[in-house]
N, C-alpha and C positions, 0 to 999 in steps of 0.2 A: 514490602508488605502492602504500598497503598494500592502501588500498579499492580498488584496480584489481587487485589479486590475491585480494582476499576475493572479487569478483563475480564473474571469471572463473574461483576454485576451487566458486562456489553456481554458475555458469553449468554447470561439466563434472559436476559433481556431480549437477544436475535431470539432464543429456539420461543421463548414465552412467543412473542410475535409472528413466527414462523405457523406458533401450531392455532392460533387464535383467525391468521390467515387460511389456514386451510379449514378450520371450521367453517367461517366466514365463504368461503365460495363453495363449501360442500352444501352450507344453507341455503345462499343463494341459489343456488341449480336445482335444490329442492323445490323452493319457492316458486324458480321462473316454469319447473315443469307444471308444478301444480295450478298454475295460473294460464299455461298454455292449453293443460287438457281441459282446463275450467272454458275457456273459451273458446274450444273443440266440440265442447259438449253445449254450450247455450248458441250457438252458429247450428249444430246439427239439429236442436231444439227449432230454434227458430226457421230452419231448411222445412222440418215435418209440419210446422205451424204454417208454414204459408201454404203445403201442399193441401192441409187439412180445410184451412180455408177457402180454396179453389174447389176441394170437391165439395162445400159444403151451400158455396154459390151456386155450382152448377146442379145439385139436387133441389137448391130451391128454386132457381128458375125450372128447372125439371116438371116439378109438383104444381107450380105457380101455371106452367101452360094447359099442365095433364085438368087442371082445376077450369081451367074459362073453357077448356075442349068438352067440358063435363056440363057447366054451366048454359053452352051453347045449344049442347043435344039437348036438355030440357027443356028449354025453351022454343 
């Protein structure tokens, strides 16, 4: 009677752990995806952030020469 309660409490004990395990890395992998595209997405942010800021120096020196060429002819 006891060893029939010690094997069926080690039997619910493995699958209880079994299925707690497979939650556990089904979560994980959720996790690690959503953290991979999270930092797919602020890298590709930050890729258009610097492109934006390139062209946003070279319209102001752009304007900035078009401005002393304007400046010059005035005078």
């Amino acid at each position: 009677m006891t060893t029939e309660l010690i094997a069926q409490a080690i039997s619910i004990v493995t699958i209880v752990g079994w299925l707690l395990r497979m939650l556990f890395k089904h979560y994980y992998r959720k996790i690690a995806m959503r953290r991979m595209i999270w930092k797919y997405l602020q890298d590709s942010f930050m890729d258009g952030y610097d492109c934006m800021e390139g062209y946003r120096a070279m319209i102001r020196k752009t304007c900035m020469e078009d401005a002393k060429e304007r400046f010059c002819k005035k005078n």
